[in-house]
N, C-alpha and C positions, 0 to 999 in steps of 0.2 A: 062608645067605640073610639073619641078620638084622642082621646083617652090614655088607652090603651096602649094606641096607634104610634103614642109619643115615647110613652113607658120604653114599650117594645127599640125604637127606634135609638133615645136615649142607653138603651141599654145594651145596644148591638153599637153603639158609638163608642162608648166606655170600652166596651171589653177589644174594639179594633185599635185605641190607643195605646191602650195597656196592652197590647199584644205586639206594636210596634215600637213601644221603647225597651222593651224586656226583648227584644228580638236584635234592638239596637246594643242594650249593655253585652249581652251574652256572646256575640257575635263579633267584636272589636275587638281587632289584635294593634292597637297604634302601642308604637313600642313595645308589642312583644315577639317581633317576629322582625330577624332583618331587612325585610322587604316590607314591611308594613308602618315607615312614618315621611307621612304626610304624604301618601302616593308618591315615592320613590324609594332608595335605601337608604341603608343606615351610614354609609360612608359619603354619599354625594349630602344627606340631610347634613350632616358632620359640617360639610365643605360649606352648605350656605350658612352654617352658623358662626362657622371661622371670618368669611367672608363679610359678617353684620358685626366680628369683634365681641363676639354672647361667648365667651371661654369659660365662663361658669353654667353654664345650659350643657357646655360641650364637654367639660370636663363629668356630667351627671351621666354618659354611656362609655365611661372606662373602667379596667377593673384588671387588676391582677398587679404582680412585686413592684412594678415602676411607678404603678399611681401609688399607690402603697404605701411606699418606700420614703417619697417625695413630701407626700401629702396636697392638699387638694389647692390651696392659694402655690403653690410652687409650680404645679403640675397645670395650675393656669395661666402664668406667667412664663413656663417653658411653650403652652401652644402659641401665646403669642408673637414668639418668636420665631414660629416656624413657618418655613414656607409651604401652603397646601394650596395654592391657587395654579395645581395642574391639571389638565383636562384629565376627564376622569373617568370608566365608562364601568359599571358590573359587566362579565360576560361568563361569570357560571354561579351555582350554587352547591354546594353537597350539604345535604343535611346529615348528621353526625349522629344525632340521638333527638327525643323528641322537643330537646330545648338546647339542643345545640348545633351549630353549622360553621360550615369552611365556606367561605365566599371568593373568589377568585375576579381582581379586578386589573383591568388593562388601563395603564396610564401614557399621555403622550409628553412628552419634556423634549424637547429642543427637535422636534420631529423624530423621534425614535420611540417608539413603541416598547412596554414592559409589560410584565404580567406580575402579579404578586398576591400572598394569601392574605387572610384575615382570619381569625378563630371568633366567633360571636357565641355568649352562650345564655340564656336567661335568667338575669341576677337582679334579686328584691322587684318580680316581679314586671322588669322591663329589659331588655337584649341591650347587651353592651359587647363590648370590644375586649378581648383579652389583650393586654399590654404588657409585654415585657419589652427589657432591650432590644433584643430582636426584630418585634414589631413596630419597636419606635420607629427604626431605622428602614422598615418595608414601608410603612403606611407615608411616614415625614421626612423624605430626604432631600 
């Protein structure tokens, strides 16, 4: 009986692990969805990476003519020269299609308040930033 008892026991242990890491893989969106790295967004994540000097981490959620164009040792030696240490806040989302979104963020620079967009869309598997000219100049001014 006791036997059995373990079998049984054993066997209802297994199947609760393997049910909670298959529950863990299936269920993670970190980097696939704007709002999903590292419990915040993808533009304030951006900020603490700028902020550690990682412009090769940072330069891995860009995408479009400007990164492109530049290539990726230029386009990391262009964020290092930028200034992104302004206060910084999300305050809307629209989602656009099922792997893309407009992000809407309010920044504060010398006490005046701004609003500005972002286009983010799901590329090789993880959400990045669409950058063109344009957006250089919304997101880095």
């Amino acid at each position: 009986m006791k036997a059995r008892a373990k079998i049984f026991f054993i066997l209802i242990f297994t199947l609760c692990l393997g049910k909670i890491g298959l529950s863990q893989d299936s269920n993670s969106c970190l980097f696939r969805n704007p709002l999903c790295f590292y419990n915040t967004d993808i533009l304030s994540y951006l900020q603490v990476l700028h902020k550690n000097q990682q412009y090769d981490k940072m330069s891995a959620f860009f995408y479009g003519p400007l990164f492109e164009s530049i290539g990726k040792s230029e386009f990391e030696k262009k964020l290092s020269d930028v200034n992104f240490g302004y206060s910084l806040k999300r305050v809307g989302v629209k989602e656009i299609s099922k792997n893309k979104w407009s992000l809407t963020y309010q920044r504060t620079i010398m006490g005046t308040n701004e609003n500005f967009k972002i286009d983010c869309e799901l590329v090789d598997n993880a959400c990045k930033i669409y950058l063109d000219k344009k957006q250089w100049d919304n997101i880095f001014q």
